[in-house]
VOGU-3710 file (C-alpha; in Angstrom, 3 decimals, decimal comma):
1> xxxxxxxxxx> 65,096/338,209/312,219  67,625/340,643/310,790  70,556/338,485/310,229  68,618/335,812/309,087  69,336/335,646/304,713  65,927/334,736/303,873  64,399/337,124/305,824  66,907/339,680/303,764  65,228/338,905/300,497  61,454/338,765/302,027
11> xxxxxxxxxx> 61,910/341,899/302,837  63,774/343,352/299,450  67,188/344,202/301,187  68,713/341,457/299,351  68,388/340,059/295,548  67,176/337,083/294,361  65,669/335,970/291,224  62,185/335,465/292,165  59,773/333,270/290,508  56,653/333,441/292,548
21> xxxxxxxxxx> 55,202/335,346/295,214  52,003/336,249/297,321  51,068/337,465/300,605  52,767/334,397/302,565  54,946/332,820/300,441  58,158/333,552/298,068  59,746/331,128/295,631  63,689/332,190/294,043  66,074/330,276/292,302  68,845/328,862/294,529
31> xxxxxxxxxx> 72,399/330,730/293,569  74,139/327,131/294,064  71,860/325,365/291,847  71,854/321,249/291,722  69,653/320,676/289,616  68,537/322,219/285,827  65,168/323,228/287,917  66,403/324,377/291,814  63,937/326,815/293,473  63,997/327,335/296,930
41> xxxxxxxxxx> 60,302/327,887/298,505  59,724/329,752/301,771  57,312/331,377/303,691  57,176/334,801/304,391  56,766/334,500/308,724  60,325/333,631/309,976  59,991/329,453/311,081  63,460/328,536/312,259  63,001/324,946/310,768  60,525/322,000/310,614
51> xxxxxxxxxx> 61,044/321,703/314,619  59,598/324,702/315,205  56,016/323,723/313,225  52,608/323,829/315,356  49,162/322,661/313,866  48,615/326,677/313,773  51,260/326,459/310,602  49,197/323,843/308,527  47,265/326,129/306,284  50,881/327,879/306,013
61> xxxxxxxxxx> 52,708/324,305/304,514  49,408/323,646/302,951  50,261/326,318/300,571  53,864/326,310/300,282  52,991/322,447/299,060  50,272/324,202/296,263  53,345/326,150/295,356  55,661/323,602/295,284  52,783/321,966/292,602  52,274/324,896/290,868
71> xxxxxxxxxx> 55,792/325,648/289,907  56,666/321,581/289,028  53,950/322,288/286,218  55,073/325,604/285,288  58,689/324,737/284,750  57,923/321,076/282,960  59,098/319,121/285,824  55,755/317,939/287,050  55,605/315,183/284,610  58,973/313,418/284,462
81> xxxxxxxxxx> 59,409/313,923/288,330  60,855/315,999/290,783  62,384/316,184/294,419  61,600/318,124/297,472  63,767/318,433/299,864  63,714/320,336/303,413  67,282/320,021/305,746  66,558/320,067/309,469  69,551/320,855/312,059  73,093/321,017/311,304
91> xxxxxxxxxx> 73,769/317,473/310,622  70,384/317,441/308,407  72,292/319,640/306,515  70,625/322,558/307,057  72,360/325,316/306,606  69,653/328,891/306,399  67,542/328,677/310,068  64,469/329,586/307,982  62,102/327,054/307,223  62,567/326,299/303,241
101> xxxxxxxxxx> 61,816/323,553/300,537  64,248/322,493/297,706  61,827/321,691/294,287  64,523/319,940/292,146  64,105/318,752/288,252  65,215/318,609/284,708  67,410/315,761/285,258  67,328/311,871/286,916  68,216/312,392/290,661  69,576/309,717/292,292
111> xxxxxxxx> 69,047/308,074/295,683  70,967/308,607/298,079  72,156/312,027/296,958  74,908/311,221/298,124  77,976/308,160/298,897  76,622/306,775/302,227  79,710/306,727/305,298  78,312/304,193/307,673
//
């Protein structure tokens, strides 16, 4: 997708402060952090969002979920506790029409993340 942002950074025409990386999937701090610990976690292939996942894509999520692990232990949140979150559609808040996971730590998050407007 070439106006798609995370598509920009896969492919190196944009910055981001990366802090993993393989063949399918790229991890980079989020520029509007919300948390002490706030990586965002995508995969490589372009997935619009979660509505757009097939049973083909469960290796894919498989890994982006040993990432997600990998990281919570690398940047001492694993312990304590962490959040993942993943927006889907405009009112889910989503806001980047590539498929991506918030890992969120380093402080007490509460629930909901937000006053609730019944």
């Amino acid at each position: 997708m070439t106006d798609c942002i995370f598509c920009k950074i896969v492919e190196g025409s944009l910055p981001a402060e990366k802090v993993y990386e393989d063949e399918d999937v790229l991890a980079f701090r989020d520029i509007h952090a919300q948390a002490p610990v706030h990586i965002l976690i995508i995969p490589k292939k372009h997935i619009p969002s979660v509505r757009d996942i097939g049973e083909e894509e469960g290796p894919l999520l498989g890994r982006i979920f040993s990432v997600i692990n990998r990281l919570a232990d690398e940047l001492g949140v694993a312990d304590k506790g962490f959040r993942i979150v993943n927006n889907c559609g405009d009112e889910g808040g989503q806001t980047v029409y590539h498929i991506h996971f918030h890992l969120l730590g380093g402080r007490s998050l509460s629930w909901p993340p937000v006053e609730t407007v019944l």
